[in-house]
matplotlib code that plots the C-alpha trace (Angstrom):
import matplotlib.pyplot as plt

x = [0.0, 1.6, 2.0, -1.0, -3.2, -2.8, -3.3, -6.3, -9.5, -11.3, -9.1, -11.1, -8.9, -10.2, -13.4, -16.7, -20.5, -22.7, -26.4, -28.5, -29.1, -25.2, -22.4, -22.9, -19.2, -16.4, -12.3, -12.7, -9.2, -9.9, -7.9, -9.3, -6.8, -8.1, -8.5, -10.2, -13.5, -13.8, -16.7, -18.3, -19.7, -21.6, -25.1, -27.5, -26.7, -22.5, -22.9, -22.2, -24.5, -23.5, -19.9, -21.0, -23.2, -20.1, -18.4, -20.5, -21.3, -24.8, -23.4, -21.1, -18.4, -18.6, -15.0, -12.1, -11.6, -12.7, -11.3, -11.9, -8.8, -7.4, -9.6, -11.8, -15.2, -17.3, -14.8, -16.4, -13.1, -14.7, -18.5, -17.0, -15.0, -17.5, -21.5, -23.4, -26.4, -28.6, -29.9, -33.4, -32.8, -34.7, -36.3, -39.7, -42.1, -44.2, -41.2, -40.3, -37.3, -36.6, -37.4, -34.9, -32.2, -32.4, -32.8, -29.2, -27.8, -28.7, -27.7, -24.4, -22.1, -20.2, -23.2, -22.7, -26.3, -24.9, -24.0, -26.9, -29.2, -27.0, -27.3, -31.0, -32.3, -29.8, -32.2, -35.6, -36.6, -39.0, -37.7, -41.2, -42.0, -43.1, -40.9, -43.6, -44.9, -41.0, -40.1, -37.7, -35.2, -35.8, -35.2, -32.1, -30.7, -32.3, -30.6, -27.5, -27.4, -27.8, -24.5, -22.7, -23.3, -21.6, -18.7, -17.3, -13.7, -15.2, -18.9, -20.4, -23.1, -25.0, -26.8, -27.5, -28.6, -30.1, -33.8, -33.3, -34.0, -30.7, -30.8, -30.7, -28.2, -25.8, -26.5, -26.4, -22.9, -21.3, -22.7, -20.6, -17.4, -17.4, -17.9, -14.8, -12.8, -13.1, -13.3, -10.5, -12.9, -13.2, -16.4, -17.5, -20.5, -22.2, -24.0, -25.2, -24.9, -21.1, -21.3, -21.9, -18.6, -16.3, -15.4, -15.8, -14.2, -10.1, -11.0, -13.0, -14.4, -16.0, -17.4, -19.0, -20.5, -19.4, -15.7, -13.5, -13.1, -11.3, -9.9, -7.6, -6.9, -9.3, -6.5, -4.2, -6.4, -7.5, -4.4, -3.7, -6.5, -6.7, -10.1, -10.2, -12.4, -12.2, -12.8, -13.3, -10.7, -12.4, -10.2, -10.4, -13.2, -13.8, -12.5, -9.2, -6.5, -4.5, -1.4, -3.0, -2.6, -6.8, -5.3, -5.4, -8.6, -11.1, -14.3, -14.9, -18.5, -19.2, -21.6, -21.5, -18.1, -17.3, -15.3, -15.2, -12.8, -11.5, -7.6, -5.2, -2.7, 0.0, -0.6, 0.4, 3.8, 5.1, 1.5, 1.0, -2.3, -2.7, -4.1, -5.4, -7.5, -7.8, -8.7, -7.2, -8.2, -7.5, -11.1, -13.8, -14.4, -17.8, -16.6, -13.7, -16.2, -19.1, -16.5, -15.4, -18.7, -19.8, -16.4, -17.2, -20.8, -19.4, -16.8, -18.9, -21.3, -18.4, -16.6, -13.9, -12.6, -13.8, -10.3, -10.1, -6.9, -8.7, -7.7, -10.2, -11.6, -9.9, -13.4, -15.4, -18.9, -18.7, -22.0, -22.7]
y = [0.0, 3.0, 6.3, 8.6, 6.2, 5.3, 8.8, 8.8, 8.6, 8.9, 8.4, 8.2, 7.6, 8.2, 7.9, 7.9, 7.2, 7.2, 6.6, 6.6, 10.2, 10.7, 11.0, 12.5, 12.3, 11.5, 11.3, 12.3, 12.1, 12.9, 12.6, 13.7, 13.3, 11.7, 13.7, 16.5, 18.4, 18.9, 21.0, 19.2, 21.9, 22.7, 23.4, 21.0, 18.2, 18.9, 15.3, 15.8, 12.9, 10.6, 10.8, 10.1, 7.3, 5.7, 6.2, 4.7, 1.9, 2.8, 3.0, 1.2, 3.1, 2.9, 4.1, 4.5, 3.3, 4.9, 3.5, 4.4, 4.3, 2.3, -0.4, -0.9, 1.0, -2.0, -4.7, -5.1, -3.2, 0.1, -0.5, -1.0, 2.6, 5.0, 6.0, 7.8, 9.9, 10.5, 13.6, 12.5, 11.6, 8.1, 7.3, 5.1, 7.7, 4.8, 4.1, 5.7, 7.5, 4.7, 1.7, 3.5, 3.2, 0.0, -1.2, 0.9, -1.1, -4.2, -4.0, -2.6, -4.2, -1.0, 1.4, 3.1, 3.5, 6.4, 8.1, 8.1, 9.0, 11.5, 13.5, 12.6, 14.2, 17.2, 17.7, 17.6, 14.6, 12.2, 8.4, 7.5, 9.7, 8.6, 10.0, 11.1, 13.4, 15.3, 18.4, 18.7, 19.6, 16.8, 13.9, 15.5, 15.2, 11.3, 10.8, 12.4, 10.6, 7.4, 8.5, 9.3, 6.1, 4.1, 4.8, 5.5, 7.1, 8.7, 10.2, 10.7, 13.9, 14.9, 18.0, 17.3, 20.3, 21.7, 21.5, 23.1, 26.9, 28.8, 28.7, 24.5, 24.4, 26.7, 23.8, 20.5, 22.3, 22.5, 19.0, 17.6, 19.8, 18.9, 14.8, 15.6, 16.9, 14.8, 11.6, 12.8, 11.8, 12.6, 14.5, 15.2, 17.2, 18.3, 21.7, 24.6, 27.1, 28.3, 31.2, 28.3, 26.6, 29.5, 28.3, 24.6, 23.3, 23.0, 21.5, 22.3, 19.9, 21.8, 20.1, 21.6, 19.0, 16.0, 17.4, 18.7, 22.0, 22.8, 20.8, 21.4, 23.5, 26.0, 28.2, 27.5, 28.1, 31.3, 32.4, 31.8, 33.9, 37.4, 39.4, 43.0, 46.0, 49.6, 52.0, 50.6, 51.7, 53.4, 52.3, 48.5, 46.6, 44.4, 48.0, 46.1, 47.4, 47.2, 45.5, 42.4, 39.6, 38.1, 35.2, 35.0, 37.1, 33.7, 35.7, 40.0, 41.9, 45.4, 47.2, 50.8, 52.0, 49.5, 46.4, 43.1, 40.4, 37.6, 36.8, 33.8, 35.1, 32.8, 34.1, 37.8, 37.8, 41.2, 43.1, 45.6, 47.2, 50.6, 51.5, 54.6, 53.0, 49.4, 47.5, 43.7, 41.3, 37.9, 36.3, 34.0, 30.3, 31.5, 34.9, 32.1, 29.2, 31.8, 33.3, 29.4, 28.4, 31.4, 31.0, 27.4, 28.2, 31.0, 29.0, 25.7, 27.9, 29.3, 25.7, 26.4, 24.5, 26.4, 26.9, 30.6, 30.2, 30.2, 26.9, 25.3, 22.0, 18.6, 17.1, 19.4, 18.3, 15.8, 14.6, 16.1]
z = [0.0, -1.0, 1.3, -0.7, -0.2, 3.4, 4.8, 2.9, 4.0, 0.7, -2.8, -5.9, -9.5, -12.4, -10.8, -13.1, -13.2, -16.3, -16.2, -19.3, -19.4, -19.3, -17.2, -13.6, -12.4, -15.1, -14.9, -11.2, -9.1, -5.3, -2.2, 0.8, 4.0, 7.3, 9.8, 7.7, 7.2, 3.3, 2.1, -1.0, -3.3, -6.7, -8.5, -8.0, -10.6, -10.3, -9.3, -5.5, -4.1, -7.0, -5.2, -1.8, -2.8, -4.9, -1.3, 0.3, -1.7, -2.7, -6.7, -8.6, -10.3, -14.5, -14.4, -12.0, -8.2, -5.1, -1.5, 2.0, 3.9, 1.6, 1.1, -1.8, -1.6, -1.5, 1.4, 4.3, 6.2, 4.2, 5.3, 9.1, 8.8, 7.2, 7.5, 5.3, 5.4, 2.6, 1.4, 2.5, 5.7, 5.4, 8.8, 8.9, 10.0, 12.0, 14.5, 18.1, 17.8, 20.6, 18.3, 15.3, 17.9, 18.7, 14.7, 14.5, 17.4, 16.1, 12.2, 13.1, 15.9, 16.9, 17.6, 20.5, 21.6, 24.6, 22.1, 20.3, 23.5, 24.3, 21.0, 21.1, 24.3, 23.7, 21.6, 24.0, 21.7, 23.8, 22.6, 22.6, 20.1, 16.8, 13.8, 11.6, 14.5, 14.5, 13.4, 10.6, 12.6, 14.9, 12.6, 11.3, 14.8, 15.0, 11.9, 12.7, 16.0, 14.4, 11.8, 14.8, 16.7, 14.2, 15.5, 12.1, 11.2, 7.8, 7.8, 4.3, 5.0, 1.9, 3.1, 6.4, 7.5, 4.4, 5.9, 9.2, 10.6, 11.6, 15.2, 14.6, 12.0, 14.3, 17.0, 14.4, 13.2, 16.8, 17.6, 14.3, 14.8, 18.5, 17.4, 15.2, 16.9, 19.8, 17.7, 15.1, 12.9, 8.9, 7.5, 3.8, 4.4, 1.1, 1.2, -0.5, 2.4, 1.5, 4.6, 6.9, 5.3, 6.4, 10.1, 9.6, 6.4, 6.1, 2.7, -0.8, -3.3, -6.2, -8.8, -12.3, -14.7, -12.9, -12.7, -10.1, -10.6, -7.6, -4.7, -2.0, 1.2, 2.1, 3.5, 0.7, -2.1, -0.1, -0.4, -3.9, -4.7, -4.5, -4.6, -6.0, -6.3, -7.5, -10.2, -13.6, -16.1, -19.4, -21.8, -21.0, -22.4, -18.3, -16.4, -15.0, -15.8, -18.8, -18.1, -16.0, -17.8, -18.2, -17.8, -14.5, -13.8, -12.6, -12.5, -12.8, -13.0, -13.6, -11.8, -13.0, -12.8, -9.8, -10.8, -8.6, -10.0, -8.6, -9.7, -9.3, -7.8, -8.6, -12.5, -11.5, -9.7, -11.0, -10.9, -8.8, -7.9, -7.2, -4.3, -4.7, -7.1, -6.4, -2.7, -2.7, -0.2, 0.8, -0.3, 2.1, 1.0, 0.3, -2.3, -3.5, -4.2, -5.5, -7.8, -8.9, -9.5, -12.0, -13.8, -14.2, -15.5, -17.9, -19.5, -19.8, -21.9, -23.8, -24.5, -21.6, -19.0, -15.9, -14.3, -15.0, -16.8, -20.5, -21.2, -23.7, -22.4, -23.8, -23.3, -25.2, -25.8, -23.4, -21.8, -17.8]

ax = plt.figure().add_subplot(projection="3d")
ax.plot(x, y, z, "-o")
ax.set_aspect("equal")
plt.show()
């Protein structure tokens, strides 16, 4: 077993999925460190559920390989390492929260039914109560209780918390990033609310069309990025200024004579902006995955690859 893949939790190569409308993840390479919280993002259909489910074994890969810690996807060592919980939150409406606790502990051998109880009544959550009579936010925290009692290294979250008011996110969120942290364990949580993201995720996923359009770091990619705003320039057809290379310019919008771009910063080494004219900043995950995501959808409809670099796609025309 080489080193890569045994300090991974999740490893996908070449990873792909077609159905018979087309292909919902293709050529996919993904290495996601134990340990980590990795934020998966992307417009509905980027194929972000079809990932976790290949995780979790709820698909079988067309293409590629995908392994939890290692092992193949589909072994019994990967079912005993991860949990998954779906975007619908399947609970059977006719059962006590009481009676879905005890089906958990007795289809899995490791469920920690304290810990389950625990997170339960944290919740005010009578274990008598039927399911169908819960709140929304309610069964999301049975459901997530019953993730968390696995007692799994690697928890596969496709928008847990998508359903819920504020005030209960806020509370679901601590409740997972106080599990991980005292657990070590590894989360992929799919969502769509990127402001929620900033102070929980070390790591993005973005996918576009079944592709990964960006991976890595949250810090690190932060920093390779460099957001910008000022005074448009007249003689420049975008209002940045003349001598910046577009190359590097991911995403830029004009509103009036005020010009928001987002640059790579690695692609301008010798640039300097002026700042009498010109305010940089270091941007958030959510301005650096929302600038990602409408470079993605502006060069897809232009026949580009999405990367902000200009680079025309080697897979043009190729199905989502």
């Amino acid at each position: 077993m080489n080193t890569p893949t045994a300090a991974s939790a999740l490893r996908a190569t070449g990873l792909g999925r077609r159905f018979r409308g087309g292909w919902a993840l293709r050529d996919c390479d993904i290495d996601i460190p134990a340990g980590s919280v990795t934020a998966l993002v992307g417009a509905n259909g980027a194929g972000k559920s079809t990932l976790l489910q290949l995780a979790a074994d709820q698909l079988a890969p067309t293409t590629g390989d995908i392994r939890v810690f290692g092992a193949p996807a589909r072994s019994g060592e990967a079912r005993a390492r991860r949990a998954f919980l779906a975007q619908d939150k399947p609970l059977y409406p006719e059962f006590t929260v009481e009676d879905i606790l005890r089906m958990g502990r007795e289809l899995n051998a490791t469920f920690d039914s304290g810990v389950a109880e625990r997170v339960v009544r944290a919740g005010d959550i009578a274990l008598r109560t039927r399911v169908g009579r819960l709140s929304a936010g309610q069964r999301s925290r049975v459901a997530l209780a019953t993730v968390l009692a696995r007692k799994a290294d690697l928890l596969l979250l496709d928008e847990p918390l998508a359903d819920l008011d504020p005030l209960v996110r806020h509370e679901m969120t601590a409740l997972l990033m106080a599990e991980a942290a005292e657990r070590q364990l590894t989360l992929v949580i799919s969502s769509h609310v990127l402001a929620e993201l900033e102070n929980v995720c070390d790591r993005v996923l973005l996918l576009h069309r079944g592709e990964v359009c960006l991976a890595g770091d949250a810090q690190e990619l932060r920093d390779e990025h460099t957001l910008v705003r000022g005074r448009a320039h007249e003689d420049t057809k975008d209002g940045l200024p003349p001598g910046l290379d577009r190359a590097c310019v991911v995403e830029s919008s004009v509103t009036g004579r005020l010009v928001t771009a987002l640059v790579h910063r690695p692609g301008t080494p010798s640039f300097t902006w002026d700042p009498a004219r010109w305010e940089t900043a270091t941007p958030s995950v959510e301005e650096l995955l929302l600038g990602r995501l409408r470079a993605a959808h502006a060069s897809t409809a232009a026949g580009f690859d999405g990367t902000g670099t200009g680079t025309r796609r080697a897979s043009e025309g190729r199905a989502a």
